[in-house]
Backbone as JSON Lines, residues from 0, in Angstrom:
{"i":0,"aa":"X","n":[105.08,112.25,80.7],"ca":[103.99,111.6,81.41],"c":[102.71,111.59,80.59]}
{"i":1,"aa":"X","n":[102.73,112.54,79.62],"ca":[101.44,112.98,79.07],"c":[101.09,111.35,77.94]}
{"i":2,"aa":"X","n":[101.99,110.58,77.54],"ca":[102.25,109.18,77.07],"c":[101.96,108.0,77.49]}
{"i":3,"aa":"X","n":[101.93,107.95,78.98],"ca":[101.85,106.98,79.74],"c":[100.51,106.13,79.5]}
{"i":4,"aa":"X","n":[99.24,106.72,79.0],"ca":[98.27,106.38,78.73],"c":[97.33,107.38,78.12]}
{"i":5,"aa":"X","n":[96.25,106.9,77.43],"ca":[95.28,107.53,76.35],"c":[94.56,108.71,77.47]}
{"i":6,"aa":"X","n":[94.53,108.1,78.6],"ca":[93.5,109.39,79.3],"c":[94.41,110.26,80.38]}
{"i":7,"aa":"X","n":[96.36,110.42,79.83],"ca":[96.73,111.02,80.57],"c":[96.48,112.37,80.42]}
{"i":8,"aa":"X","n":[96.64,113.04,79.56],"ca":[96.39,114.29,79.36],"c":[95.06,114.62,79.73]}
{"i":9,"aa":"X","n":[94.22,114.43,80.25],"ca":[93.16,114.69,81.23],"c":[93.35,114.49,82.36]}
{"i":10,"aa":"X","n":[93.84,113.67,82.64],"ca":[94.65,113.78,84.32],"c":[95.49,114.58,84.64]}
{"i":11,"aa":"X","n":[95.98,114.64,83.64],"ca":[97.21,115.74,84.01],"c":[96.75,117.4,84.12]}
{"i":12,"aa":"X","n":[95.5,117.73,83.52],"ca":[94.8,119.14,82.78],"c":[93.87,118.75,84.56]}
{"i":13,"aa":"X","n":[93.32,118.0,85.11],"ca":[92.85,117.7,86.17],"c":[93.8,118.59,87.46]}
{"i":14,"aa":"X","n":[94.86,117.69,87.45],"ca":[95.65,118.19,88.64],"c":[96.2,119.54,88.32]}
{"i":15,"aa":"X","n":[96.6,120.11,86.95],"ca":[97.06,121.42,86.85],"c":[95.64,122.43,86.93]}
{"i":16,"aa":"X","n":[94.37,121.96,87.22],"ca":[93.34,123.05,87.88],"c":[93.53,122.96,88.61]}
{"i":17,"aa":"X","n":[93.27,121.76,89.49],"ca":[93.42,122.31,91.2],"c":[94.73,122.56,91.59]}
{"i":18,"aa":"X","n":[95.76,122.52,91.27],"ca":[96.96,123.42,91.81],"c":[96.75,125.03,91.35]}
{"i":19,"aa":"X","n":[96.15,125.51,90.43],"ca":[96.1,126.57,90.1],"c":[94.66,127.49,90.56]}
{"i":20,"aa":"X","n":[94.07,126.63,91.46],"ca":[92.81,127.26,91.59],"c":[93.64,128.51,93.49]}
{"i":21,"aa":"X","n":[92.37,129.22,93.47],"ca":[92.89,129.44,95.09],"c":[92.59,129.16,96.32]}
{"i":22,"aa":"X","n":[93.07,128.79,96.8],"ca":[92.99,128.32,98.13],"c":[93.08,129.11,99.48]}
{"i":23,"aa":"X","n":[92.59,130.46,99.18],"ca":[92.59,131.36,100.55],"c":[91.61,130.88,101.43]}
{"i":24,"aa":"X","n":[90.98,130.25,100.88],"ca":[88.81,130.3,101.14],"c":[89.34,129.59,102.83]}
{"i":25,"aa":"X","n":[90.23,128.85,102.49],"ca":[90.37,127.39,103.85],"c":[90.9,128.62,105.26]}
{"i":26,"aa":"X","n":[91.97,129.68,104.84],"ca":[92.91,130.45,105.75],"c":[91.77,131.41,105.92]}
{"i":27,"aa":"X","n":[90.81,131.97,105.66],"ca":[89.47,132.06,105.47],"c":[88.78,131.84,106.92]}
{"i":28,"aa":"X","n":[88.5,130.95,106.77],"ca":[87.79,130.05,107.87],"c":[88.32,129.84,109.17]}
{"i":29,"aa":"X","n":[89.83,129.51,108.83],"ca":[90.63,129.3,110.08],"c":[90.66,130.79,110.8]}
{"i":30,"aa":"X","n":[90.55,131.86,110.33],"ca":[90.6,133.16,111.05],"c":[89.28,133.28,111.85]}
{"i":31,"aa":"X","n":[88.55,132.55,111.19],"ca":[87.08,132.99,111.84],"c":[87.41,132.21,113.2]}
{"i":32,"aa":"X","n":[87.61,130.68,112.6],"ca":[87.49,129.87,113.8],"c":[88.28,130.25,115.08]}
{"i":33,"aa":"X","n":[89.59,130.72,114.51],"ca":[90.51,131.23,115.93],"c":[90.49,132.62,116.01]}
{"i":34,"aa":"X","n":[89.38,134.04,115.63],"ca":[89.98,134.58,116.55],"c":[90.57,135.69,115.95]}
{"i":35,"aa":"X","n":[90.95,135.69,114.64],"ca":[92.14,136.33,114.0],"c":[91.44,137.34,112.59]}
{"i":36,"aa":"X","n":[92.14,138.09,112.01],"ca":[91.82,138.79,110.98],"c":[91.02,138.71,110.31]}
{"i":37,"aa":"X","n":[89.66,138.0,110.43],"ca":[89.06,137.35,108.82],"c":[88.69,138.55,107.91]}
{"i":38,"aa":"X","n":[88.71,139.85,108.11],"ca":[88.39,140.82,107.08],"c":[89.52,140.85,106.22]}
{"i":39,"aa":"X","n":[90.4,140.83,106.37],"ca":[91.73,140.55,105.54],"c":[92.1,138.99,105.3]}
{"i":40,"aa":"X","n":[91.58,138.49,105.72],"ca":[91.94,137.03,105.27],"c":[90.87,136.92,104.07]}
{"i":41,"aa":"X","n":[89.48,137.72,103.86],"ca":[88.14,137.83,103.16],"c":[88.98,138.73,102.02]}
{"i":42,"aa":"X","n":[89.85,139.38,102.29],"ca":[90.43,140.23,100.91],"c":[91.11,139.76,100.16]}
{"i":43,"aa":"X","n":[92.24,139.12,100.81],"ca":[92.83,138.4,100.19],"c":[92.34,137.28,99.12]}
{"i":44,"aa":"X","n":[91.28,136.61,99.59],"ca":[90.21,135.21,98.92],"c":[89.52,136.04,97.58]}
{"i":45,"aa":"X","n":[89.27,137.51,97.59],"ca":[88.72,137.97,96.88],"c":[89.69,138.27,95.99]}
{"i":46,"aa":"X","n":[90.62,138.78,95.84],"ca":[91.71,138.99,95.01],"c":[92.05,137.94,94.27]}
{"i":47,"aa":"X","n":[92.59,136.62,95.4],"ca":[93.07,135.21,94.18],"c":[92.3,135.04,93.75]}
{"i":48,"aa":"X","n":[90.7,135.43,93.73],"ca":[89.94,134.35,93.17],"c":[89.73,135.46,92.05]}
{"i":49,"aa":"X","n":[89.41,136.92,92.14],"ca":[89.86,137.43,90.98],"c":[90.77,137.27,89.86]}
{"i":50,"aa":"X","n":[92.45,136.92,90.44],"ca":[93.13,136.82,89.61],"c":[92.87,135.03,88.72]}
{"i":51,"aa":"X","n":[92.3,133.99,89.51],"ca":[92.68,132.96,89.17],"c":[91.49,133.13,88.12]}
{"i":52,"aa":"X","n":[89.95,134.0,88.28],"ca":[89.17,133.98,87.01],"c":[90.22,134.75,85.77]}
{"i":53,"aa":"X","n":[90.88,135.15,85.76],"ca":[91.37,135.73,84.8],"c":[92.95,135.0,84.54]}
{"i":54,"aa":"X","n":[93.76,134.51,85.47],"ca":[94.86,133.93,84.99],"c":[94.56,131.75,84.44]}
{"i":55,"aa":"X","n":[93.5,131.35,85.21],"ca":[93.47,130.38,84.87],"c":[92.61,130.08,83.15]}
{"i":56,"aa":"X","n":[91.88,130.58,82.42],"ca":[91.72,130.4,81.11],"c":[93.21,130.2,80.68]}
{"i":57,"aa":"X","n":[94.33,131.49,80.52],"ca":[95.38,131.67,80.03],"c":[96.32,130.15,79.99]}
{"i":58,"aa":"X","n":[95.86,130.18,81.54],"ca":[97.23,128.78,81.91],"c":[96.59,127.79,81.19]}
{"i":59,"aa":"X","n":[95.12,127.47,81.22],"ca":[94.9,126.37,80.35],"c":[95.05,126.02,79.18]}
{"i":60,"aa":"X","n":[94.76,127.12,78.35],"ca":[95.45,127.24,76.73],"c":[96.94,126.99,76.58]}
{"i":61,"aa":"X","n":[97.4,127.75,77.46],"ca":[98.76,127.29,77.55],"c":[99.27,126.12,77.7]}
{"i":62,"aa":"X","n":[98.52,125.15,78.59],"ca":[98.8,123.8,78.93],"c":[98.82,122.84,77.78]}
{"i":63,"aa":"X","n":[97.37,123.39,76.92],"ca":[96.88,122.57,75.98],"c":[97.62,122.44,74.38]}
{"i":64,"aa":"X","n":[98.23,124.22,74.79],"ca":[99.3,124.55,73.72],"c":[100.45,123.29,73.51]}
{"i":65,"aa":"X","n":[101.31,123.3,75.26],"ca":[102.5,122.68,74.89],"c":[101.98,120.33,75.34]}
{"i":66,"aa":"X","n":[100.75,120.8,76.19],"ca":[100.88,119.23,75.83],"c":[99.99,118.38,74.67]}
């Protein structure tokens, strides 16, 4: 796919951030709104977003490595 056109490999480096970013923040909110755990739903958001500052550099080099 990375062929298909001159500005694919930026599209493609596009969609592989936001699949790799985290997404607790939303399950987050929904606890508040209904009712439910948000101190642990708040831990959890803190953790991915820990790991994704530290695993997403990696994945990107990596990306850039093989495409």
């Amino acid at each position: 796919m990375a062929y298909l056109s001159a500005d694919a490999p930026k599209i493609m480096l596009i969609v592989f951030l936001a699949i790799i970013t985290p997404s607790a923040s939303t399950v987050t909110q929904m606890c508040q709104v209904y009712g439910n755990d948000s101190r642990y739903a708040s831990a959890i958001n803190v953790v991915t977003t820990l790991c994704a500052v530290v695993t997403m550099p990696v994945m990107v080099l990596l990306f850039e490595e093989f495409i």
